[in-house]
C-alpha positions in Angstrom: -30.0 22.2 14.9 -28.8 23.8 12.1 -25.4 22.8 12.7 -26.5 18.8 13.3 -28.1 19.4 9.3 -24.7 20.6 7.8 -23.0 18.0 9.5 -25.2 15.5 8.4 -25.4 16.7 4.8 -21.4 17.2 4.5 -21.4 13.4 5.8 -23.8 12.6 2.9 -22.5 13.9 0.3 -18.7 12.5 1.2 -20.4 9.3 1.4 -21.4 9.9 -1.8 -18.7 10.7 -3.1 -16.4 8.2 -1.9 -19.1 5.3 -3.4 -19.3 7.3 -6.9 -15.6 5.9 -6.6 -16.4 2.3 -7.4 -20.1 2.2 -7.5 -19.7 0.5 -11.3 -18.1 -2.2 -9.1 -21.1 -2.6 -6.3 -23.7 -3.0 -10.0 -21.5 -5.5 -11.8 -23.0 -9.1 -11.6 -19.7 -10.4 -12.0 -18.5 -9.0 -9.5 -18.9 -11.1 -6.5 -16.9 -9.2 -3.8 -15.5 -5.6 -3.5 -13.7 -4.1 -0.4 -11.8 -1.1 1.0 -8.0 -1.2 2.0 -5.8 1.3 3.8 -2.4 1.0 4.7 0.8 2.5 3.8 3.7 1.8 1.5 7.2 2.8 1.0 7.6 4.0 -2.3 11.4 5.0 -2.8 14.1 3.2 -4.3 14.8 -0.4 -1.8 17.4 0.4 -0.7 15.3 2.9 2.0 16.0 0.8 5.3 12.3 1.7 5.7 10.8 -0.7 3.0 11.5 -4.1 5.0 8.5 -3.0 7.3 6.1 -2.4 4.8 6.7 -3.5 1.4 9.6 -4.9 -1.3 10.3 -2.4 -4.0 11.5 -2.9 -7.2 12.4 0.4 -9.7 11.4 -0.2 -13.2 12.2 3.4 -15.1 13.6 6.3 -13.7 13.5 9.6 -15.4 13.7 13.5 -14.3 12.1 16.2 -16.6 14.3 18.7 -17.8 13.2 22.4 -17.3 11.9 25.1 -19.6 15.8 26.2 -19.4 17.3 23.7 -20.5 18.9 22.5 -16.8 17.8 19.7 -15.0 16.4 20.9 -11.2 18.1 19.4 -8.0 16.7 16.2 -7.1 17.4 12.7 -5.2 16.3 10.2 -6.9 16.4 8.2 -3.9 13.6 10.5 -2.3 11.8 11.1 -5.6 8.1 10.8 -4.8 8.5 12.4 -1.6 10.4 15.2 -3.2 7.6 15.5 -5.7 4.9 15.4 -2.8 6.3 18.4 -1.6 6.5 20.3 -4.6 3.3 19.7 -5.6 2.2 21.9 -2.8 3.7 24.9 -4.7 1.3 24.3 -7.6 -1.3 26.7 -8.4 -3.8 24.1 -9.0 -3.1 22.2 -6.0 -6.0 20.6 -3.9 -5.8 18.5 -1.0 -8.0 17.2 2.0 -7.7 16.6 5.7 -8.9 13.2 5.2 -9.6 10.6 2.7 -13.0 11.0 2.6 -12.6 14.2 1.4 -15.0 15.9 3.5 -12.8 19.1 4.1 -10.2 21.1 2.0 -7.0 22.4 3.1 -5.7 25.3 3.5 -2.2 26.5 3.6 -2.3 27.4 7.0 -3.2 23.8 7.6 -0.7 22.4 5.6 2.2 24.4 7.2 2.1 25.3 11.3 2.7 28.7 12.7 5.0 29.3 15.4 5.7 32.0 17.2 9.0 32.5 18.4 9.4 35.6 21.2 13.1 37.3 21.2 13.6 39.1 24.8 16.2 41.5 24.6 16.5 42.7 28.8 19.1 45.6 28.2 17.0 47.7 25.7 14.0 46.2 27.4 12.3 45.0 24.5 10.3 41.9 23.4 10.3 41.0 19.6 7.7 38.4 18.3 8.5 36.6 14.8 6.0 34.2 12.9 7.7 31.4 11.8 6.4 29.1 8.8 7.6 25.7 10.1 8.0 23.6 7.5 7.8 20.1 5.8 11.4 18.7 4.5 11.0 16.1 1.5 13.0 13.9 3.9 10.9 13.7 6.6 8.4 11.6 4.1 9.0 7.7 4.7 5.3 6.1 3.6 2.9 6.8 1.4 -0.6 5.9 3.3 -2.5 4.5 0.1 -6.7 3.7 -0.1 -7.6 1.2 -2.5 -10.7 -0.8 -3.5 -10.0 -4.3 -4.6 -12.6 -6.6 -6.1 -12.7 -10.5 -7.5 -14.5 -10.7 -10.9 -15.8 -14.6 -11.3 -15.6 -14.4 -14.9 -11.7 -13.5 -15.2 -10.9 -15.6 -12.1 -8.7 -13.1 -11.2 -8.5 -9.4 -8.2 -8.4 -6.2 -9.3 -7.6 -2.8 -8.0 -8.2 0.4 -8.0 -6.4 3.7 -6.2 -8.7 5.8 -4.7 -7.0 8.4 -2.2 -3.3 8.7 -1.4 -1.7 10.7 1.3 2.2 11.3 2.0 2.8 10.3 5.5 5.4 12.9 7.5 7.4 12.3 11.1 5.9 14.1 14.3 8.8 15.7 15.8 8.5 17.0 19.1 10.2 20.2 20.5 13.6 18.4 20.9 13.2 17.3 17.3 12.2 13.7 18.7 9.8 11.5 16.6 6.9 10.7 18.4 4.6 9.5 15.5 3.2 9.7 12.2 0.8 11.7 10.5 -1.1 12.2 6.5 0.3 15.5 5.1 -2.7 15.7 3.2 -4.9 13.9 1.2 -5.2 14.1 -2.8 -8.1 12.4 -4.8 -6.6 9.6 -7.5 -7.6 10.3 -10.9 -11.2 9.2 -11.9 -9.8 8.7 -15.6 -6.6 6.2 -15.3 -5.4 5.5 -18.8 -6.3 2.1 -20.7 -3.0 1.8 -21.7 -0.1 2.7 -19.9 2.5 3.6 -22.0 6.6 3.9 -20.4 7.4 7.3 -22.3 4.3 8.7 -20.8 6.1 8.4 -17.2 8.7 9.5 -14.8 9.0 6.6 -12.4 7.7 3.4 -12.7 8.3 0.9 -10.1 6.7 -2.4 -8.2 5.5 -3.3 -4.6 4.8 -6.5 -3.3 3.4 -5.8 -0.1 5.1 -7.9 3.1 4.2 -6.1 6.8 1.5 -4.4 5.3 -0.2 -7.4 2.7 -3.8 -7.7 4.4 -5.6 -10.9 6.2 -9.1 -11.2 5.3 -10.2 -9.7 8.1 -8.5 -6.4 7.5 -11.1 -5.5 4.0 -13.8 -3.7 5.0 -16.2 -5.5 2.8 -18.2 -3.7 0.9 -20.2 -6.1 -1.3 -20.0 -10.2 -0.7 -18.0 -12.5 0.8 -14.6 -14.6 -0.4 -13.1 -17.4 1.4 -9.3 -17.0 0.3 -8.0 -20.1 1.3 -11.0 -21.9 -0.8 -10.1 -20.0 -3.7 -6.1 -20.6 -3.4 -6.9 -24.2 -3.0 -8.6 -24.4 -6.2 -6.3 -22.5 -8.0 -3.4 -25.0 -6.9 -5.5 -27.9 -8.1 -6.9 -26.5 -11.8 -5.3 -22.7 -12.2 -6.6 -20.0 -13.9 -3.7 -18.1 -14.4 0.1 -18.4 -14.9 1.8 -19.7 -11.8 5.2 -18.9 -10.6 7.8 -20.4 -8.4 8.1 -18.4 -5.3 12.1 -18.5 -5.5 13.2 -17.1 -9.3 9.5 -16.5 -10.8 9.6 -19.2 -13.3 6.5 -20.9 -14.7 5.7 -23.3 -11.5 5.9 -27.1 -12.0 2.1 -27.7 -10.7 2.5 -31.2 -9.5 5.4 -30.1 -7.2 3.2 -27.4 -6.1 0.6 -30.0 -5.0 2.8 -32.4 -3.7 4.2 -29.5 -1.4 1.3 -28.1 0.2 -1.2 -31.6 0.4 1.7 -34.2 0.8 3.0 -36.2 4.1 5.4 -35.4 6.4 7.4 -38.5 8.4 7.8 -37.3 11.8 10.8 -39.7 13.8 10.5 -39.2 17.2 12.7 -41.1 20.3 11.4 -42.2 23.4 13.2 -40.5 26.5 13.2 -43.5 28.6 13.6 -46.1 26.4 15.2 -44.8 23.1 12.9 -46.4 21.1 12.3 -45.0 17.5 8.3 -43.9 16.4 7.9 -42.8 13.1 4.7 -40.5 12.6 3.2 -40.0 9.4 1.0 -36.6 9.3 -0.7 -35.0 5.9 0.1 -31.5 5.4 -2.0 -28.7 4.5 -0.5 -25.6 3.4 -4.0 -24.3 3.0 -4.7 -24.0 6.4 -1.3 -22.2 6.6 -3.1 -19.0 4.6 -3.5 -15.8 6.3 -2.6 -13.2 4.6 -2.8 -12.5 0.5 0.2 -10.4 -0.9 -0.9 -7.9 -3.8 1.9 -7.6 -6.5 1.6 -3.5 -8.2 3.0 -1.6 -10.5 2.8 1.7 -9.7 3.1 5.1 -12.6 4.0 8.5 -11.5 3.4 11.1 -14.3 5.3 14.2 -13.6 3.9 16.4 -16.0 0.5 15.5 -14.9 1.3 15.1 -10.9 -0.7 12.0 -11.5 -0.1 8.7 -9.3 -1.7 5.2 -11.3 -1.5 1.6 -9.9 -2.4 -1.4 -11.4 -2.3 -4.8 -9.6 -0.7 -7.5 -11.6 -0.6 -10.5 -9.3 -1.3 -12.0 -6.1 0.5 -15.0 -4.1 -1.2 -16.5 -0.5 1.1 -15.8 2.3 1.2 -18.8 4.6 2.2 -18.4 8.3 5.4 -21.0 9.3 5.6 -21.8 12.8 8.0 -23.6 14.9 7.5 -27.1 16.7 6.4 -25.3 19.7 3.7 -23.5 17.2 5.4 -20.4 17.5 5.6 -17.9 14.1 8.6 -17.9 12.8 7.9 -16.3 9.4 5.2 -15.5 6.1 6.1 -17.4 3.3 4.5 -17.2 -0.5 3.3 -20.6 -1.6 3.4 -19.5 -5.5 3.1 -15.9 -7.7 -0.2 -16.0 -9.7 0.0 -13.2 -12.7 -2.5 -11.6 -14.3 -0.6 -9.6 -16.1 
């Protein structure tokens, strides 16, 4: 019984916790709908092979810290978050979690494995046991799993976002040093006390996602307040916008009348009889609307060595329409327009 109470209580106050999070979004009037979203992201340099399944990635600044010495440490700046995951561990302030609710710490024993490896040696006849620390290369980091919170304030027209757990994501090797999956290192809370202003000097890398296997469809929120129809809102946005639009090609400011003409004009379908060769011309209105089903989140993203502090802020969103072939098979997701907030 007593047990069922601690279980209940640790549940509680995780809850808690985790609503304490965003829980001046869930009072705001303005706020019409705010909701949860998991999923990872590849946050080294693009040219990680890796990236094309999750996200695009785009390095703004790059800068190592020099040490106390006067020598710069070793370092790949193709791996540098993941390198930095790692050596965060080392810290003497480090605190992590086994999950994102934060329910449980970690200890280092959790963090790192134990093996035990048992050396026979039959002509003395003796049996040595070792306890090996097995342990976590930067290099076996690929993704980032990141949870977020995203809302839609009515008054700005506009999503928002805000990082509320992040976990490195490592390789399960089996004992032929096969992968066999995927698992969070550990979890670390975001910082409850992002800047206002984010400032370039202030960081080490700075660099921008747009998210592409892992950009949500509506079903994949879990909502936690209200409701949005997204291909309502894009709709209206292509007819009276809000914000800045951009062409989906080179980012320039979007000629609106195109836009329109693209996604609510008519298509001339010519078709040929098989028997007698005769030409029919169709004529069928498009909807590009109805095309919506997923939204891609443009973010920059901060990484503050000094701090061992990880910031995003979501700058833009485009609607990610679904192209399918004749036979109505998907082909591809394609971007009708950028909308900027930022």
């Amino acid at each position: 019984m007593l047990l069922k109470v601690l279980m209940s209580f640790v549940c509680f106050v995780s809850t808690s916790l985790l609503q304490a999070q965003y829980d001046d979004l869930l009072r705001n009037p303005d706020i019409i709908w705010v909701a949860e979203y998991t999923t990872d992201f590849v946050m080294n340099p693009e040219n990680n092979a890796d990236t094309f399944d999750y996200n695009f990635l785009h390095t703004i600044q790059f800068q190592k810290v020099v040490a106390e010495t006067g020598l710069y440490g070793k370092g790949d700046a193709l791996k540098y978050l993941s390198e930095q995951a790692i050596l965060r561990i080392y810290k003497e302030n480090f605190q992590a979690f086994k999950d994102s609710s934060f329910s449980s710490r970690m200890t280092r024993h959790d963090l790192f494995k134990y093996d035990t490896v048992i050396n026979c040696f039959p002509e003395e006849g003796e049996e040595l046991c070792f306890i090996v620390e097995r342990t976590v290369d930067y290099e076996d980091i690929k993704s980032f799993r990141i949870r977020q919170v995203y809302w839609y304030t009515r008054k700005t027209h506009s999503f928002n976002a805000r990082l509320l757990a992040y976990a490195p994501v490592t390789n399960i090797r089996n004992s032929e040093g096969d992968i066999i999956g995927k698992r969070p290192l550990y979890w670390l809370k975001a910082d409850e006390s992002p800047p206002k202003r984010f400032k370039n000097k202030q960081f080490n890398y700075i660099f921008q996602t747009q998210m592409r296997g892992n950009a949500p469809r509506p079903e994949d929120f879990k909502v936690l307040k209200g409701s949005f129809d997204f291909r309502k809102f894009f709709e209206t946005e292509i007819e009276t916008p809000s914000w800045r639009c951009l062409d989906r090609y080179d980012y320039t400011p979007a000629d609106m009348s195109d836009l329109r003409a693209e996604c609510f004009g008519t298509d001339t379908i010519v078709t040929f009889s098989p028997e007698t060769y005769e030409e029919q011309v169709q004529t069928k209105q498009r909807n590009c609307i109805e095309q919506i089903e997923k939204i891609r989140f443009v973010q920059n993203w901060y990484y503050d060595e000094r701090r061992h502090r990880l910031y995003a802020r979501l700058v833009g969103v485009a609607p990610l329409a679904a192209i399918r072939d004749n036979e109505g098979e998907f082909r591809f997701y394609k971007p009708l327009f950028y909308q900027m907030y930022r």
